[in-house]
N, C-alpha and C positions, 0 to 999 in steps of 0.2 A: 365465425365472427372475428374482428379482429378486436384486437386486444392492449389492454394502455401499458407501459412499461414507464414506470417514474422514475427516473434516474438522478441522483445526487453525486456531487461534483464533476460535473459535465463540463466546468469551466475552469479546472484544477489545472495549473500552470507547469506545476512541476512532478505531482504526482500520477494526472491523468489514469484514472480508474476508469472515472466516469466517462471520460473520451472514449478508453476502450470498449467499453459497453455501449452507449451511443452508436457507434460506427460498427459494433458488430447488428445492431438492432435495427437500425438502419438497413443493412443488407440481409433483413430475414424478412422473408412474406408475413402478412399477420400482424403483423404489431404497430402500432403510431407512438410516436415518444416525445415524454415531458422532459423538461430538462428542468431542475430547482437548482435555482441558483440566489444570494443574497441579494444579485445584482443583475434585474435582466436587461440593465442598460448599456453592460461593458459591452466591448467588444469581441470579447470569445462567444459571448449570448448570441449577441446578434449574429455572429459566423454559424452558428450554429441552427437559428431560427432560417438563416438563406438556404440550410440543407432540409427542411421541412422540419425542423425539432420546433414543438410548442415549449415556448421558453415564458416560465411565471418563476414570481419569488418564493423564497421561504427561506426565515432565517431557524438555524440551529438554536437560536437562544428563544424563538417563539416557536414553542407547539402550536399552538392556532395556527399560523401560517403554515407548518408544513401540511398538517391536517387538512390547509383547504390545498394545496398545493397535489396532498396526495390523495385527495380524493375520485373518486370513482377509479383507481387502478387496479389493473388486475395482478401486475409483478411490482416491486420496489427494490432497486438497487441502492444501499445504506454504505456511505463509506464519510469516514469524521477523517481531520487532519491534525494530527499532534502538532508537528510542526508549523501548519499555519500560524498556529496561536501562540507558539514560540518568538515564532518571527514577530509578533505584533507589538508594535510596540507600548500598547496601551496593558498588556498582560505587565509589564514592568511594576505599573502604576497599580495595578488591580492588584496585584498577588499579598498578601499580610507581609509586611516588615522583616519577620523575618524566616519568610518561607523561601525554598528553593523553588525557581524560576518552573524547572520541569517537574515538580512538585503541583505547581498551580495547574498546568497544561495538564496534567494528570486529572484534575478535578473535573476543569472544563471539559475536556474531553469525551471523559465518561458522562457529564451531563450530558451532552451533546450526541452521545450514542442512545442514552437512557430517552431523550427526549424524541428520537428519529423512531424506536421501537413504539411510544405508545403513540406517536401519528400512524404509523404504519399499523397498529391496532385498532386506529380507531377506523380505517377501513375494510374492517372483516368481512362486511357483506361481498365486497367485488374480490378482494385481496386473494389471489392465489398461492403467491408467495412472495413471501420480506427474505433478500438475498442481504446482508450483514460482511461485510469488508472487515476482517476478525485478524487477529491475531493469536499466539499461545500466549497461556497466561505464565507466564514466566515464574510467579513465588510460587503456584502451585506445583508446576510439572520440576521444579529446581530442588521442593519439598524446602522451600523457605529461604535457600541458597542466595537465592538475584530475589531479593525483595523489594526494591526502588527499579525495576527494569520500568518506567513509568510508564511511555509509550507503546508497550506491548500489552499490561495487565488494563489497561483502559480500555482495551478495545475488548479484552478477551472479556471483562466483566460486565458492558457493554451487552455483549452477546450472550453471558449466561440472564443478564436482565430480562433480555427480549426473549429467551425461552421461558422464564416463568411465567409470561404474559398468556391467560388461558385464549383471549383472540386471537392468538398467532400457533395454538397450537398445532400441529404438522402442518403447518405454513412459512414456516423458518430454518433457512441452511443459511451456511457461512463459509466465506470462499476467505484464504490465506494468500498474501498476496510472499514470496519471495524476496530476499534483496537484489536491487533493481542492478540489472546490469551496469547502469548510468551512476553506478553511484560513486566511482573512483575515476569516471572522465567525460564527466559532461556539468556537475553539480560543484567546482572550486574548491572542492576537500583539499586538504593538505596531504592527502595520498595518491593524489594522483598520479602517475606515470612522469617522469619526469628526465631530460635531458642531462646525462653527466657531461666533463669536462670528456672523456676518453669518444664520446659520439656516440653511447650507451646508454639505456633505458633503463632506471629503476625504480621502485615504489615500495610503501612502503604503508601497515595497515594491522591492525589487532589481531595478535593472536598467530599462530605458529604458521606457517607457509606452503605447509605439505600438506593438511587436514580440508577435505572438500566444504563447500561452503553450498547452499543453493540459491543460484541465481536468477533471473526472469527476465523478457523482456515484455513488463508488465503491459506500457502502451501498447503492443499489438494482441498478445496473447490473456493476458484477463477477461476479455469482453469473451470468447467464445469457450470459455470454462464457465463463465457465468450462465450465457446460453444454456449449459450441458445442465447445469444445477435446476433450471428453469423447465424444461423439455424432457431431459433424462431421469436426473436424481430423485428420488423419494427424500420425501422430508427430513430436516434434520439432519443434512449430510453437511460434512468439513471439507471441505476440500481443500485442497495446498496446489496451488499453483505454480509448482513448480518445475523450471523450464532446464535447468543444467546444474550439476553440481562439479563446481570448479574452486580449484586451490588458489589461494594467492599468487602462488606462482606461475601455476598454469595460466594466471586469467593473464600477468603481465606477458607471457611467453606464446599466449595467441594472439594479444593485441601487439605484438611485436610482430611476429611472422606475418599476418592480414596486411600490415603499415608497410611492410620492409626497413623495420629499423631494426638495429642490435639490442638482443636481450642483456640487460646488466644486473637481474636479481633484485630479489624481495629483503627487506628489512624489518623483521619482526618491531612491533612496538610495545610495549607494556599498558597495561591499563592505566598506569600512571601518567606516560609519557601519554597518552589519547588524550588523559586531560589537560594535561599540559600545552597544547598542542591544537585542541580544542575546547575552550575553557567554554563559564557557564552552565554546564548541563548536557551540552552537545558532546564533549566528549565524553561523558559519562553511558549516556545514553547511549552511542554508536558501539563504543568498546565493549560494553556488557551484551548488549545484542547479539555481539557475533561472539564473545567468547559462551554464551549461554547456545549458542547455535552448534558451536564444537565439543559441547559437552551434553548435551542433553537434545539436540534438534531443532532446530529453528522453528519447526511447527508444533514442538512440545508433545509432552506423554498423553496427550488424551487417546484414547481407542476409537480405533474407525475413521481415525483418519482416511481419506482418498487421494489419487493421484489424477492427473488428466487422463494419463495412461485406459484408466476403468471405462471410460468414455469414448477413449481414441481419440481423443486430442491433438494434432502432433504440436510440439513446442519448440522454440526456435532456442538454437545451439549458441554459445556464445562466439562462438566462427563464424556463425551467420550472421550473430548482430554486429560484429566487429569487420565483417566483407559489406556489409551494405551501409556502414555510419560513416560519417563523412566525421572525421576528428579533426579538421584544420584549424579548429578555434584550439585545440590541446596544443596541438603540435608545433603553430606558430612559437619562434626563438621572440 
């Protein structure tokens, strides 16, 4: 029989989760796929609807609508966006007087996860499995160290919600998504790679230059770790998606080599200077991410975590994202 696969942010611009689940689900026999989206009017909907994706709404701030949304499914793919709600500008206006911006986004957020778990409960009759887009929870695995890591402990708490829920019990894993390779040359960070006066490449980015980081190339490679979670895993697996673990330095020194430009070296930044640098909340949030990633793991102390690897996964190199992306929008003087 085949089988309904609901998937949430199928129409994500910049983090594309749900693209990559879409397109792997697409190329699997078996399955037909919803897309929920706020908006099944834009234009990514409709791109989406010409590939055969049944495209309905459902907003994150109404349980009703996702509930009808996710009805009759037998998998659900759950992933929330911190940063959408950053970006909004209406979050400015919403948040208390005198709350910190990613403070609010930390609320929403987690509502927003808590809300997606009891839709995805309310359909336990068909529900095989609620796949959860999770992150580590940072106060806990830091033992209180990173206690505002906002955008990681939402999702992570998010997800311990959705396991308290007795309808979703051994019906619920949780996949880790990595930092995204894209995130120093495609996204207009101020670390991006950047042209010296000598015709030398530098950048520059939190946290020491020699110490591996993990990386992904979520857009292709999320969608079939999720698969694996769905077909493979037994309940209540973590998985971390992760695709290469690369230094700062290494990461400038192979997008330098792939490019044929001159390597000119990393330039450590301080968490101070992050906020400096990226003020609001953004550099708060980015800095502590990765310095919590070089001291304790970016997918945090829980036990049992998994690797693609368990699966046979293979994942793509950061050589391979860096030989097949086209940088000419960076690279333009």
């Amino acid at each position: 029989m085949t089988k309904l696969i609901a998937i949430t942010g199928i129409t994500g611009v910049q983090f594309r989760q749900g693209s990559s689940v879409a397109d792997t689900f697409l190329q699997t026999p078996g399955y037909t796929i919803r897309g929920v989206t706020r908006n099944p009017e834009s234009a990514a909907a409709k791109a989406w609807a010409a590939k055969g994706v049944e495209i309905v709404q459902g907003d994150f701030d109404d349980v009703k609508s996702l509930e009808k949304a996710f009805q009759g499914a037998n998998v659900i793919f759950g992933v929330t966006d911190f940063w959408n709600i950053f970006g909004d500008p209406r979050s400015k206006e919403l948040k208390k007087p005198d709350q910190e911006l990613v403070a609010y986004c930390y609320e929403v957020e987690l509502r927003h996860g808590r809300n997606l778990a009891d839709a995805a409960a309310s359909t336990s009759s068909t529900l095989e499995r609620y796949i959860f887009s999770s992150m580590a929870d940072a106060t806990k695995s830091s033992g209180g160290k990173y206690t505002k890591l906002y955008h990681m402990d939402s999702k992570a708490q998010a997800a311990t919600y959705a396991q308290s829920l007795p309808a979703l019990k051994d019906k619920f894993s949780q996949i880790q998504a990595p930092i995204y390779f894209q995130v120093a040359t495609e996204w207009g960070l101020p670390i991006a790679p950047k042209k010296q006066p000598d015709g030398t490449y530098r950048m520059k980015g939190p946290g020491p230059g020699h110490k591996p980081i993990p990386f992904g190339n979520v857009r292709t490679d999320l969608g079939p770790c999720v698969k694996a979670l769905v077909e493979q895993a037994p309940p209540n697996t973590n998985l971390f998606a992760i695709g290469d673990y690369v230094t700062w330095t290494d990461y400038l020194r192979i997008f330098c080599e792939t490019q044929g430009l001159k390597y000119g070296g990393f330039d450590e930044l301080s968490y101070e200077e992050m906020i400096e640098i990226l003020p609001g909340g953004l550099g708060h949030e980015f800095a502590q991410n990765a310095l919590f990633a070089f001291e304790f793991g970016y997918e945090g102390t829980e036990p049992g975590i998994v690797g693609p690897g368990k699966y046979g996964i293979r994942m793509t190199s950061f050589r391979e994202y860096c030989e097949k992306t086209d940088f000419s929008a960076l690279l333009k003087d």
